[in-house]
N, C-alpha and C positions, 0 to 999 in steps of 0.2 A: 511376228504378230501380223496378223491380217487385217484389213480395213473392213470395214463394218460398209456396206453396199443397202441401197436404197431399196423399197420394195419392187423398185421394178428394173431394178440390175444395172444401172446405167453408172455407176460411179460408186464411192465415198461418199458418205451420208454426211452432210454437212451441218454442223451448228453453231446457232452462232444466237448471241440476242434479238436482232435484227430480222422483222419479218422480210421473205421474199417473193415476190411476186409470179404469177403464171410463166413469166418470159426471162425469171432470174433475176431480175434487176431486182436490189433490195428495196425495202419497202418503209423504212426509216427516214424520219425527214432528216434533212440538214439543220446543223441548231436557227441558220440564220431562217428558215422556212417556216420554222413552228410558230405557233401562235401566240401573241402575248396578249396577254391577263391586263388589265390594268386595275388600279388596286379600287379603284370606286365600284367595276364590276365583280370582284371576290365579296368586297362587301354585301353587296344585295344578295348573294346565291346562301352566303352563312350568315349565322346570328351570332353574335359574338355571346359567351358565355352558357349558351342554350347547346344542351346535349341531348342527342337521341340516343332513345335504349332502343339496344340493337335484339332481333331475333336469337341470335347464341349469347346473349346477356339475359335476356328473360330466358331461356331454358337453361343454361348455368344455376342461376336464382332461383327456379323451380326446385332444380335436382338439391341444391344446397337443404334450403327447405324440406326436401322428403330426407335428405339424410338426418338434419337436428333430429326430426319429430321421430323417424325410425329412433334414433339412438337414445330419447327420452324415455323410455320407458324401460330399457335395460338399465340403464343408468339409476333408474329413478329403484329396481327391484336390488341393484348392487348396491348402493345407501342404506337399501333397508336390513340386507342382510347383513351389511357390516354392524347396524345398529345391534341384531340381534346377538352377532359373536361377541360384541363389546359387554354386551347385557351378559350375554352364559360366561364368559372370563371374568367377570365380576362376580358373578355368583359360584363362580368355582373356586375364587379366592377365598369368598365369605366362608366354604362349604372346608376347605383345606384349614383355615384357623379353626373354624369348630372342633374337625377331628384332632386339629394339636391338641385345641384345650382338652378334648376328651380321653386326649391319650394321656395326659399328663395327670388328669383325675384319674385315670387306672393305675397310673405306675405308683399315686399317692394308697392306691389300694394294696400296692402289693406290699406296703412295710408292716408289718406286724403292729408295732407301737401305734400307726393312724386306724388300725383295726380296730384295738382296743380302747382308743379315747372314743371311736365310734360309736361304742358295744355301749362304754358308760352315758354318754351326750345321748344316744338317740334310744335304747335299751331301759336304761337305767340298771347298765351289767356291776356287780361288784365282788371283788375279790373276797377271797374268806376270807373271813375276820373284820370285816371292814361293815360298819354301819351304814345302809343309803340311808338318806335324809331327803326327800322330795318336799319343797315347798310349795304349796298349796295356795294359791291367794283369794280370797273370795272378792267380788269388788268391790264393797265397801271397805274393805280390808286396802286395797291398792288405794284407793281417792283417798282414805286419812293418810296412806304415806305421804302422797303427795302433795296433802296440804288443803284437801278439798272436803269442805264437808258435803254430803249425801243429802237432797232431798229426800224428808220425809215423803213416805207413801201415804197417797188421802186413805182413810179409812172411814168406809159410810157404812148406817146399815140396812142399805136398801138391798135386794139380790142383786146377783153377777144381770141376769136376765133385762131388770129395768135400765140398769145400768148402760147396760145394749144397745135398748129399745131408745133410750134418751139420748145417746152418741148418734144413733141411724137418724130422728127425729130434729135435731141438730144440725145436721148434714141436711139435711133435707132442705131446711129453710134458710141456711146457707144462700144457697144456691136463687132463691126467688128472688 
């Protein structure tokens, strides 16, 4: 393996943490050299508790922000279309029970015997020999069954015409 040579060809390229100066000599203090802090100057230079927002924290923040508000509105069009599948799954259930029930009203079609109670109940079909008997009720016929008696009807003998004329006339002054 060859050594890695400086740009101007003079040796092994040297690294190290430590800056070095024009003449080599490094350029790192000694620890006793360096400067010391004393803790009443750290004080004054920072504020305890007080943070700055930095320049890559405000465009972080920025960019956060354009991604929510991008992604609101896809989100907010996926909510609605799930609402709608929710809605058509439901109405494809309601739509699947009908056709049971309607399948089950055919099959009641295909027995012969519900045919014929059919013919008779909605027809009024009857076999030979056999007498129909339709009952008839008129309604004052129905209210005495039931226990009611029937207001008589006024009978005047004025014409249908005055009669008329006195209900509109009536109406009329209703109303003032």
């Amino acid at each position: 393996m060859t050594q890695r040579r400086t740009p101007s060809g003079q040796g092994p390229a040297r690294r190290s943490g430590a800056r070095t100066t024009r003449d080599g000599r490094s350029a790192a203090r000694p620890a006793t050299a360096r400067r010391t802090v004393s803790a009443g100057a750290a004080a004054r230079t920072t504020a305890k508790g007080q943070r700055r927002l930095t320049g890559r924290a405000v465009i972080l923040l920025v960019v956060l922000i354009a991604l929510a508000l991008a992604y609101v509105y896809p989100l907010r069009v996926y909510f609605g279309q799930q609402d709608e599948i929710s809605a058509i799954q439901a109405d494809q259930a309601r739509q699947r029970a009908h056709i049971a029930e309607l399948e089950q009203t055919r099959q009641k079609w295909d027995d012969p015997e519900y045919v014929r109670i059919q013919a008779r109940r909605r027809l009024f079909y009857v076999r030979p020999g056999e007498v129909p008997l339709v009952p008839i009720w008129a309604p004052e016929w129905a209210a005495r069954e039931a226990g009611v008696q029937p207001e008589p009807a006024e009978n005047s003998d004025r014409p249908w015409y005055e009669t008329l004329w006195g209900s509109v006339g009536a109406a009329g002054s209703e109303q003032n």
